[in-house]
ChimeraX commands (.cxc) that place a marker at each C-alpha (Angstrom):
marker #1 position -19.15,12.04,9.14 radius 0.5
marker #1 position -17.08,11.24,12.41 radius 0.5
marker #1 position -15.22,8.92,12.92 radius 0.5
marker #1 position -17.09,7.50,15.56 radius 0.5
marker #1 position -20.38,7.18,16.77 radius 0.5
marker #1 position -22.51,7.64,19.90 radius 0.5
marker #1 position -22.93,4.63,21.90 radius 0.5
marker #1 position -24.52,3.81,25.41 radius 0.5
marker #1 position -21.26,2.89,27.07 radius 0.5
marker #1 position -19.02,5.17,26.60 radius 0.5
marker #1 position -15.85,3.30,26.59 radius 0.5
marker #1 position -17.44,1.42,23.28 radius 0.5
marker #1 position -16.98,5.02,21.79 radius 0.5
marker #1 position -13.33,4.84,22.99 radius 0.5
marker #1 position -12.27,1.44,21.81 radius 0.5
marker #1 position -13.93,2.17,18.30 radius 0.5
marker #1 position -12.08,5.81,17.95 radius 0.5
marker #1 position -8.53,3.73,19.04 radius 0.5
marker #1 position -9.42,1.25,16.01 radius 0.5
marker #1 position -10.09,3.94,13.52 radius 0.5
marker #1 position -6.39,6.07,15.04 radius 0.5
marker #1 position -4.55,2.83,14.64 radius 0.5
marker #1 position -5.75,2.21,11.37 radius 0.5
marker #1 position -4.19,5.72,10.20 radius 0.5
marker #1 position -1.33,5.18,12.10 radius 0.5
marker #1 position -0.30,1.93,10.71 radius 0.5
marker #1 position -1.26,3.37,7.50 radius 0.5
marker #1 position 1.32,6.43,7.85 radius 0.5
marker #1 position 3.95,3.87,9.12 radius 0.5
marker #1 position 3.71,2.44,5.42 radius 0.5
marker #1 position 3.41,5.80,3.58 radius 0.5
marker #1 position 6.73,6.89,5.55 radius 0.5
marker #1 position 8.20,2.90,4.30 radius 0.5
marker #1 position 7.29,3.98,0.99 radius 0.5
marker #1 position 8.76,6.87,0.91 radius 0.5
marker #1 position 12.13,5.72,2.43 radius 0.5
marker #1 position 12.67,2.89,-0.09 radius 0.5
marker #1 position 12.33,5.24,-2.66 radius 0.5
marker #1 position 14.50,7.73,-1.69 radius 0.5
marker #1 position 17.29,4.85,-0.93 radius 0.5
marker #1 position 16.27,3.77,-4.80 radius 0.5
marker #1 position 16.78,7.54,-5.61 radius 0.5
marker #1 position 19.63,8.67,-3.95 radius 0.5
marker #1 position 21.54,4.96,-3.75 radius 0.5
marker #1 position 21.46,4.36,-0.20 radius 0.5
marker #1 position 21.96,1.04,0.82 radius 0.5
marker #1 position 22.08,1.70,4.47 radius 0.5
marker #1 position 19.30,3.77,4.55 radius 0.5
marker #1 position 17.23,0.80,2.39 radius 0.5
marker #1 position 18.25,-1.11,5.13 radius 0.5
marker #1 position 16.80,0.71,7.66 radius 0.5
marker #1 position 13.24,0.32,5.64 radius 0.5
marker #1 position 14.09,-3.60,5.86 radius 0.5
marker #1 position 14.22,-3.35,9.59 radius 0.5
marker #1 position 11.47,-1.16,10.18 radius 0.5
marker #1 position 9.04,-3.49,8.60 radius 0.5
marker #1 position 8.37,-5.07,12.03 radius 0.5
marker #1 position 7.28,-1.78,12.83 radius 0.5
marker #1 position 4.24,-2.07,10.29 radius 0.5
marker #1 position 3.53,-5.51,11.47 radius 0.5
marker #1 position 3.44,-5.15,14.89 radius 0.5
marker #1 position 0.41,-2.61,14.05 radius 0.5
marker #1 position -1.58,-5.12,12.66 radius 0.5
marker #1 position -0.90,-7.39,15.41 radius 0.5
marker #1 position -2.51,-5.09,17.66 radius 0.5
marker #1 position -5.64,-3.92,15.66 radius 0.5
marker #1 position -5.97,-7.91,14.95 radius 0.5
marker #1 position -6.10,-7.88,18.91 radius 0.5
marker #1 position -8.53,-4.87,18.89 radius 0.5
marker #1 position -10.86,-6.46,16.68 radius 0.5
marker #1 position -11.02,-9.63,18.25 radius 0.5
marker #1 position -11.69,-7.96,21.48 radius 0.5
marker #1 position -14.40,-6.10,20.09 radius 0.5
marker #1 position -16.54,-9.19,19.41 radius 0.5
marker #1 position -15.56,-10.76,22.20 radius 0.5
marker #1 position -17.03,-8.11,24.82 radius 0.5
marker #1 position -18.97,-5.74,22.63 radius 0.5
marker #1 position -20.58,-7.72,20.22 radius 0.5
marker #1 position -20.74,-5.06,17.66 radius 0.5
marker #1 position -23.99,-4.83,14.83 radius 0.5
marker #1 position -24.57,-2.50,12.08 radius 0.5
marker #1 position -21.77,0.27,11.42 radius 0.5
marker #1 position -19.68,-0.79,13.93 radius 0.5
marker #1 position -19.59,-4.19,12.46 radius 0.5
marker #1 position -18.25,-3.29,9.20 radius 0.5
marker #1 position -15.88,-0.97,10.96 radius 0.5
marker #1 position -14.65,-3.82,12.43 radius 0.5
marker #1 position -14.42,-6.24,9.63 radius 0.5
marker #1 position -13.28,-3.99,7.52 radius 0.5
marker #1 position -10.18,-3.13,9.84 radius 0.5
marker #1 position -9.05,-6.55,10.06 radius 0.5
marker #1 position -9.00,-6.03,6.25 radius 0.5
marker #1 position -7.30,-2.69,6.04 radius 0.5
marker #1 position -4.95,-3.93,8.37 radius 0.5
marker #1 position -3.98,-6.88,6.04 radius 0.5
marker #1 position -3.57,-4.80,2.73 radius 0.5
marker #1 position -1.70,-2.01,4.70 radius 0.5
marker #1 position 0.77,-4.94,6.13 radius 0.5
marker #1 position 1.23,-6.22,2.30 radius 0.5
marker #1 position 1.98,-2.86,1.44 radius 0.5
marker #1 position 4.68,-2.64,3.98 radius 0.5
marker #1 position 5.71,-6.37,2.74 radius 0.5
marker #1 position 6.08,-4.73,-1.04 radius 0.5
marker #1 position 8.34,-1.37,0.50 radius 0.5
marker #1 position 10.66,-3.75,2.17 radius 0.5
marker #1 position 10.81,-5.74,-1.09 radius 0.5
marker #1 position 11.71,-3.05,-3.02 radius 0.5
marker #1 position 14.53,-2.07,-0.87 radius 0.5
marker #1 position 16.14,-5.08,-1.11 radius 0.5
marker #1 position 16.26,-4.98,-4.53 radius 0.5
marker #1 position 18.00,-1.36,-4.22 radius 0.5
marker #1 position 20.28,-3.08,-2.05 radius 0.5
marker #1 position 21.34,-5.41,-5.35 radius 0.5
marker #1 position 20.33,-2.46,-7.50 radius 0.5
marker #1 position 23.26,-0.19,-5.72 radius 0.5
marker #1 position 25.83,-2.65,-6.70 radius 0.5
marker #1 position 25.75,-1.78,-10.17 radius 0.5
marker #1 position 26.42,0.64,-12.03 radius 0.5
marker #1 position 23.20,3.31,-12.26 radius 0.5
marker #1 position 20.44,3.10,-14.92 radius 0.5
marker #1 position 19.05,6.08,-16.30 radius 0.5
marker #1 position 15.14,5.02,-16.23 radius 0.5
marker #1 position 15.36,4.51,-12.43 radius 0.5
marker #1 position 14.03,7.83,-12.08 radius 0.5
marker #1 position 10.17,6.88,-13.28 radius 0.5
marker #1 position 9.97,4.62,-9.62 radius 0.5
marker #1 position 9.88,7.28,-7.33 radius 0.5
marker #1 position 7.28,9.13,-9.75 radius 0.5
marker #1 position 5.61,6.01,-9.54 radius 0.5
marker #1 position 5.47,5.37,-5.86 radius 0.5
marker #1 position 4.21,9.09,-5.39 radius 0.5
marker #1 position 1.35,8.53,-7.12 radius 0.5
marker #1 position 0.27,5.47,-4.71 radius 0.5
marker #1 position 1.31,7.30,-1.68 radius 0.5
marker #1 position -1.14,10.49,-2.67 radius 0.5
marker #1 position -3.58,7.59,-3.58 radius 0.5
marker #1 position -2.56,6.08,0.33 radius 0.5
marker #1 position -3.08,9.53,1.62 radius 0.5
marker #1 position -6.20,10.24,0.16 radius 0.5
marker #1 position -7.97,7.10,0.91 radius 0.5
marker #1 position -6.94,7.33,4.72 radius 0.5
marker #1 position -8.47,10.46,4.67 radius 0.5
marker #1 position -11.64,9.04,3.51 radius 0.5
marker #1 position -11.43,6.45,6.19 radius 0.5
marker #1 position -11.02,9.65,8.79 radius 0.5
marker #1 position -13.91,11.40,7.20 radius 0.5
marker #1 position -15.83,8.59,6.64 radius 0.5
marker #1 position -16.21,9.66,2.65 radius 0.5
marker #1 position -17.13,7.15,0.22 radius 0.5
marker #1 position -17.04,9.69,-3.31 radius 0.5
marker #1 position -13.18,10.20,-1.94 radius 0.5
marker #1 position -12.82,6.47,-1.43 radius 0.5
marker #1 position -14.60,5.71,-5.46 radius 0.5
marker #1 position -11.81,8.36,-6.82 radius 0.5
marker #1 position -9.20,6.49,-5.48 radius 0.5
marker #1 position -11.23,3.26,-6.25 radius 0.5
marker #1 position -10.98,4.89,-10.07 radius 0.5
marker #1 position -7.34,6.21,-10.11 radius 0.5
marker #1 position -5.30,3.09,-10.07 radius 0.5
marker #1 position -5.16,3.16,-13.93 radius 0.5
marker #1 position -2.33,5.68,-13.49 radius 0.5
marker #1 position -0.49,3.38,-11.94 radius 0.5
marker #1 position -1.04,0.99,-14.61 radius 0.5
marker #1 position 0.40,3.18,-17.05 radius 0.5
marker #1 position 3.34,4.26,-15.31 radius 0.5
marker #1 position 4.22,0.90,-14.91 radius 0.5
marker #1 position 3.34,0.09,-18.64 radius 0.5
marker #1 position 5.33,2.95,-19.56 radius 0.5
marker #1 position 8.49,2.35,-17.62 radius 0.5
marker #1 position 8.55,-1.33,-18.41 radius 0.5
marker #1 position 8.70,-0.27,-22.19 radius 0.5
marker #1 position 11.34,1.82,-21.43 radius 0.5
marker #1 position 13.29,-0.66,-19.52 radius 0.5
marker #1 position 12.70,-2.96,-22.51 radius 0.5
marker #1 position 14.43,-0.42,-24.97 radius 0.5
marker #1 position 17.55,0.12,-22.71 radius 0.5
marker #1 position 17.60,-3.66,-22.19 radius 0.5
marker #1 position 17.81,-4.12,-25.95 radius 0.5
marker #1 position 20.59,-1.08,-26.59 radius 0.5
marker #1 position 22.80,-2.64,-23.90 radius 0.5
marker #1 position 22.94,-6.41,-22.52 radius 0.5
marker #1 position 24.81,-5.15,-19.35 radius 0.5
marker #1 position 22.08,-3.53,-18.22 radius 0.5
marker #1 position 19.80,-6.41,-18.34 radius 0.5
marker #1 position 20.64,-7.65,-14.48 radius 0.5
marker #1 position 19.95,-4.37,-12.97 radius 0.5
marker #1 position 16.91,-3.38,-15.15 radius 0.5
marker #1 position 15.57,-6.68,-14.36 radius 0.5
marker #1 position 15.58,-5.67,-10.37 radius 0.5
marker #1 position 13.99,-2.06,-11.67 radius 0.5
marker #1 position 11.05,-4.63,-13.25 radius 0.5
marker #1 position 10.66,-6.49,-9.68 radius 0.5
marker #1 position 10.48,-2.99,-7.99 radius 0.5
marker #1 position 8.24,-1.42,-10.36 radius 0.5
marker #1 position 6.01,-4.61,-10.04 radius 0.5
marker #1 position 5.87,-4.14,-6.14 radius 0.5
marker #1 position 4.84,-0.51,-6.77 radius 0.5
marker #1 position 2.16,-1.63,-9.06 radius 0.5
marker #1 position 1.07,-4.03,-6.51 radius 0.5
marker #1 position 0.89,-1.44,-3.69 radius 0.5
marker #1 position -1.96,0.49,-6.01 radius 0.5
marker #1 position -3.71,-2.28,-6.37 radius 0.5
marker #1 position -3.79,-3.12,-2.22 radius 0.5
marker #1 position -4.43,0.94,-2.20 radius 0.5
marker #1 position -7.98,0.69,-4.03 radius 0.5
marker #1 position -8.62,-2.46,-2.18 radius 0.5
marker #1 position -8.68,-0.19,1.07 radius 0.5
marker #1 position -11.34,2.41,-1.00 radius 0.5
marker #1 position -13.51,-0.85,-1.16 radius 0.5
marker #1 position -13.73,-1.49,2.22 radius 0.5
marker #1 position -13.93,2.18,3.05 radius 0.5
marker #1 position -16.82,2.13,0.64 radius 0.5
marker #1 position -18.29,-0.43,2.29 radius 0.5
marker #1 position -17.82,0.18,5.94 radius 0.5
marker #1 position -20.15,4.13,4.35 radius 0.5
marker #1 position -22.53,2.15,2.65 radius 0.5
marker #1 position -22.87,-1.25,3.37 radius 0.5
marker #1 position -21.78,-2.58,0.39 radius 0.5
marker #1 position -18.52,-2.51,-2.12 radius 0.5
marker #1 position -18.58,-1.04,-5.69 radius 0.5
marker #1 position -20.94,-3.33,-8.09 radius 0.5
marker #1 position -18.35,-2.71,-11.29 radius 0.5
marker #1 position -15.18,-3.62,-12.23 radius 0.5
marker #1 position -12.51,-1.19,-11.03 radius 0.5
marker #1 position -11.05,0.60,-14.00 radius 0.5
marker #1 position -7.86,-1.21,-14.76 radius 0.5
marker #1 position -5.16,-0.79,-17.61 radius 0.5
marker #1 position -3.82,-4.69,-18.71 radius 0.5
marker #1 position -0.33,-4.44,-17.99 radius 0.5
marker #1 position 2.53,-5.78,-19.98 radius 0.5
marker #1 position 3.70,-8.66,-17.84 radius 0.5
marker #1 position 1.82,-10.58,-15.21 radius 0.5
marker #1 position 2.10,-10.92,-12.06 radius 0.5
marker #1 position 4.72,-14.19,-12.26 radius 0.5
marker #1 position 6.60,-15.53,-9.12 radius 0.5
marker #1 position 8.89,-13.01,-7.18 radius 0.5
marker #1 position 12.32,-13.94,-6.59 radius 0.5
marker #1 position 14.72,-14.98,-3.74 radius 0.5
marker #1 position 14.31,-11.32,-2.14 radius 0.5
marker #1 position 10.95,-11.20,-2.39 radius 0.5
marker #1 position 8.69,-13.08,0.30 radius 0.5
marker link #1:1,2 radius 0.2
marker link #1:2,3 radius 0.2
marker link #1:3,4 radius 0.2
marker link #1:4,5 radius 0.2
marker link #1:5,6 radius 0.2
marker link #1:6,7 radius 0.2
marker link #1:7,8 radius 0.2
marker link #1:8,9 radius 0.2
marker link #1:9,10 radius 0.2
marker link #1:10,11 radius 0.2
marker link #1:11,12 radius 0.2
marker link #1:12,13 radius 0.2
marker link #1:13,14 radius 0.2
marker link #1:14,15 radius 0.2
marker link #1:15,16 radius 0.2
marker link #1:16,17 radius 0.2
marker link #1:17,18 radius 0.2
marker link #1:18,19 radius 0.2
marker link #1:19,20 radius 0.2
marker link #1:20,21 radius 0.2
marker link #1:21,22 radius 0.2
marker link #1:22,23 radius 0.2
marker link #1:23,24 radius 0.2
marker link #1:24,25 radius 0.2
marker link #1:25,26 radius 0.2
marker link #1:26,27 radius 0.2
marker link #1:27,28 radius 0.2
marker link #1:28,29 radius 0.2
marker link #1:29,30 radius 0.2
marker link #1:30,31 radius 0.2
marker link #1:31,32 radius 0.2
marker link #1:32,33 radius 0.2
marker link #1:33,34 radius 0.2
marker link #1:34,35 radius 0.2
marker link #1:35,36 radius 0.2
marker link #1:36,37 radius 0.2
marker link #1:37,38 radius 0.2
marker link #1:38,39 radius 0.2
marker link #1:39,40 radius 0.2
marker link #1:40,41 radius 0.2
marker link #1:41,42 radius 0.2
marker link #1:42,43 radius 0.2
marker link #1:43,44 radius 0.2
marker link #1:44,45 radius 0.2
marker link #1:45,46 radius 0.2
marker link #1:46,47 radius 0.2
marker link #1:47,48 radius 0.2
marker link #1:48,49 radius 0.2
marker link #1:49,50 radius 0.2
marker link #1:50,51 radius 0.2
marker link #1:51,52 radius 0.2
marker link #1:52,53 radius 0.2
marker link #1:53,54 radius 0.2
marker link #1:54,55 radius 0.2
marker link #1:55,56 radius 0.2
marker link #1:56,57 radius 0.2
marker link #1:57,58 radius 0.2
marker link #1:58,59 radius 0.2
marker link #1:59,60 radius 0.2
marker link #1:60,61 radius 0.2
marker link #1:61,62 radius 0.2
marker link #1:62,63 radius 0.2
marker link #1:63,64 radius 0.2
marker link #1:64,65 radius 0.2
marker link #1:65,66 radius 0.2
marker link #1:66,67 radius 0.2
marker link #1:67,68 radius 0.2
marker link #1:68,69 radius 0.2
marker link #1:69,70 radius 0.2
marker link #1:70,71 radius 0.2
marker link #1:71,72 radius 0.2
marker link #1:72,73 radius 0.2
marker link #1:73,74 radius 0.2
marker link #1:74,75 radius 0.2
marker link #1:75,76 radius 0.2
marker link #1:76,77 radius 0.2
marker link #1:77,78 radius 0.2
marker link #1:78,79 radius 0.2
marker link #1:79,80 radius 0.2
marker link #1:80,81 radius 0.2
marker link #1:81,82 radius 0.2
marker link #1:82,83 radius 0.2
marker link #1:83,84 radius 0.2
marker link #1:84,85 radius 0.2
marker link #1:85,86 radius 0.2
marker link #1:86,87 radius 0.2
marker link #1:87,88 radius 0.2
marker link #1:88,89 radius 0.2
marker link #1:89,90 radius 0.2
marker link #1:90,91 radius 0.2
marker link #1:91,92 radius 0.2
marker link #1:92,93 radius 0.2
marker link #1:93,94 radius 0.2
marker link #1:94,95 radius 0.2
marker link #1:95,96 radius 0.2
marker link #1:96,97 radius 0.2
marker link #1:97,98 radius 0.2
marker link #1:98,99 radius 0.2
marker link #1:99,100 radius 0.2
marker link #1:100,101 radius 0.2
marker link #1:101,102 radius 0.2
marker link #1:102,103 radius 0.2
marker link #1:103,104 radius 0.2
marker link #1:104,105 radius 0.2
marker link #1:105,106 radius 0.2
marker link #1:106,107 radius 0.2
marker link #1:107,108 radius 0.2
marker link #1:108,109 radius 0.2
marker link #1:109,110 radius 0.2
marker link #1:110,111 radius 0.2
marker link #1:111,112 radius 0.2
marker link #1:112,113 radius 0.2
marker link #1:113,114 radius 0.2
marker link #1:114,115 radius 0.2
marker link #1:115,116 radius 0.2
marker link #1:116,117 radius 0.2
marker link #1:117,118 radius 0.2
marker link #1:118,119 radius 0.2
marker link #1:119,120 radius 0.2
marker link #1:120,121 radius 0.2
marker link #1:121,122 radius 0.2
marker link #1:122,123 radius 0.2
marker link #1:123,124 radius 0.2
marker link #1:124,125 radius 0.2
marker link #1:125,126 radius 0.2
marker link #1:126,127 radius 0.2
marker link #1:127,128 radius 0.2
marker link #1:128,129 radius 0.2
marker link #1:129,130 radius 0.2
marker link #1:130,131 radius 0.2
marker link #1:131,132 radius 0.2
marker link #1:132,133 radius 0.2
marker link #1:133,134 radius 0.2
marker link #1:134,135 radius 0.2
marker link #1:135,136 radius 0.2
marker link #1:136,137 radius 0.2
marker link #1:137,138 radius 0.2
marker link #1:138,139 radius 0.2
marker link #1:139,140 radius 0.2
marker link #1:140,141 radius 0.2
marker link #1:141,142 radius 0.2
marker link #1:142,143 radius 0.2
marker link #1:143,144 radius 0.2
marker link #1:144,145 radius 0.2
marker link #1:145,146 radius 0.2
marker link #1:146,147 radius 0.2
marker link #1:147,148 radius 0.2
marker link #1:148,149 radius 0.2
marker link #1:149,150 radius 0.2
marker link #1:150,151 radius 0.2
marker link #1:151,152 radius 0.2
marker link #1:152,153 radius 0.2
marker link #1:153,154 radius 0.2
marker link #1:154,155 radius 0.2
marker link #1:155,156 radius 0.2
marker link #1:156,157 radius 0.2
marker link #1:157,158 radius 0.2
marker link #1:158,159 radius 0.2
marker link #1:159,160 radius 0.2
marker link #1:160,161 radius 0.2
marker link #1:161,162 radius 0.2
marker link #1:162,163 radius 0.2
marker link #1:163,164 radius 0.2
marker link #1:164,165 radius 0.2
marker link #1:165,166 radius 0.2
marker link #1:166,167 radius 0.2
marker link #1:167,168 radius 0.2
marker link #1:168,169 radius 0.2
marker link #1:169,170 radius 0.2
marker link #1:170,171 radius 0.2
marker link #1:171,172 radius 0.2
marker link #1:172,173 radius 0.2
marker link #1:173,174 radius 0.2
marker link #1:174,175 radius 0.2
marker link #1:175,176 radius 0.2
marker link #1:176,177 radius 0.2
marker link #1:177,178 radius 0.2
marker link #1:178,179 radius 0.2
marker link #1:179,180 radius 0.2
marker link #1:180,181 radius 0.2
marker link #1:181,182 radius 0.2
marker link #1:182,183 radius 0.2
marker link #1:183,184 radius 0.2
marker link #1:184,185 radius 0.2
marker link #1:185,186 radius 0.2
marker link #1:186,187 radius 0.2
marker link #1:187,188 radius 0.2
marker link #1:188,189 radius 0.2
marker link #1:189,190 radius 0.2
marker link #1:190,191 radius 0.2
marker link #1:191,192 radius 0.2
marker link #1:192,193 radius 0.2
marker link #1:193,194 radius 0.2
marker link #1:194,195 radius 0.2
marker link #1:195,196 radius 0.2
marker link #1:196,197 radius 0.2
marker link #1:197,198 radius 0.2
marker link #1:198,199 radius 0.2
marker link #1:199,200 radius 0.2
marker link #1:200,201 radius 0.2
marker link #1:201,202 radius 0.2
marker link #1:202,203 radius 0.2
marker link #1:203,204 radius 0.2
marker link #1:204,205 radius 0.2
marker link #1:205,206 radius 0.2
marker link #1:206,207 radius 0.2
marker link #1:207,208 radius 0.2
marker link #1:208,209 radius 0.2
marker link #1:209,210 radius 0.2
marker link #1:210,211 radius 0.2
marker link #1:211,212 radius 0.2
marker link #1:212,213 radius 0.2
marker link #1:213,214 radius 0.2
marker link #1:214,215 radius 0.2
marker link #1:215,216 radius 0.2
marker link #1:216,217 radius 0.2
marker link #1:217,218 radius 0.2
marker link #1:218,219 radius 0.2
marker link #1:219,220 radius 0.2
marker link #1:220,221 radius 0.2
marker link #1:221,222 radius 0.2
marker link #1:222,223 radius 0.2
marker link #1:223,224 radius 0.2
marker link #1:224,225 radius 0.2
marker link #1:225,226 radius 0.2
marker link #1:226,227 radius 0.2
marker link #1:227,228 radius 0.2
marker link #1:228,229 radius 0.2
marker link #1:229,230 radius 0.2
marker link #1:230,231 radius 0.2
marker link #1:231,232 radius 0.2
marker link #1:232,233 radius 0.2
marker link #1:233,234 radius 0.2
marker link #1:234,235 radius 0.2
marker link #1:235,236 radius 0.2
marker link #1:236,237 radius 0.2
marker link #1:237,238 radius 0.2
marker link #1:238,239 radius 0.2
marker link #1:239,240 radius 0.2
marker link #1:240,241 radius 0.2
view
């Protein structure tokens, strides 16, 4: 299905299509955030982690302006039907994409602290982590595009992975925690980023909802499949906001 419809003015075709880019643009701002805090996780790049820090105001000046879209929208056009979910549901893509950007710049602050001491072999499960939200982030702004609600439900559906990964490494970090007490600051700070990743599915299949819903009117009617992870979802610390 396109991405727009057919409507009598034709500039109401225009300002709908400049929602739906600007969704997928914000979105790819956070996908490239993403990908940038994990490589400065990765590779131990402070500067470069930095640089994701900075470029968060990129991600929320995006929903800034799709906030201002929206708004406009009802002001002049008074959408109904599809275009009103398209709009509500922007607003609310907009918000979990800007948390998402919120949780990248978390994690590279952390990898800022993380870089100061001395590495820790499990840090390599994060960026295996993250990938598997990004392809989730990928695929469900696809849907969006293509206006497909079974690609949206698999997405919906594959946050479990994430679940695991994160029940996985946290085991892991316990063990290495255990073997040697110096390790317990900087496997601590691998906990708080692995926690933001987690997070980041979760906002992920929160976008398939609305997707779903701006298809068919309504959001999925079951529980999304979830695996109960090993710690909850306590306070964040001083880096975190």
């Amino acid at each position: 299905m396109p991405i727009t419809g057919q409507h009598i003015v034709k500039s109401f075709d225009e300002e709908i299509a400049r929602l739906g880019n600007d969704i997928v643009r914000m979105g790819g701002q956070v996908e490239t955030q993403i990908d940038l805090a994990m490589r400065a996780i990765a590779s131990r790049d402070s500067e470069l982690a930095s640089e994701v820090v900075a470029g968060d105001s990129k991600v929320d000046g995006l929903e800034d302006m799709i906030e201002e879209q929206v708004v406009r929208l009802f002001a002049l056009r008074s959408p109904v039907a599809n275009d009103l979910r398209l709009a509500f549901a922007a607003m609310r893509i907009a918000a979990e994409l800007e948390r998402m950007g919120d949780l990248a710049k978390n994690a590279a602050k952390r990898a800022i602290i993380l870089n100061q001491a001395a590495p820790v072999r499990p840090v390599h499960v994060l960026p295996r982590m993250a990938a598997v939200v990004q392809r989730m982030l990928k695929d469900v702004l696809d849907a969006f595009v293509e206006r497909d609600a079974d690609r949206a439900r698999a997405v919906w559906r594959n946050d479990a992975e994430v679940d695991e990964l994160h029940n996985s490494l946290f085991r892991e970090l316990l063990t290495y925690m255990m073997e040697d007490p110096r390790h317990i600051t900087a496997c601590t700070h691998m906990l708080f980023i692995a926690k933001n990743i987690e997070r980041m599915g979760d906002h992920t299949t929160n976008i398939a909802e609305q997707v779903i819903f701006v298809v068919e009117g309504s959001k999925p009617d079951t529980l999304r499949p979830k695996t109960e992870t090993v710690i909850n979802r306590s306070g964040d610390a001083a880096v975190d906001d």
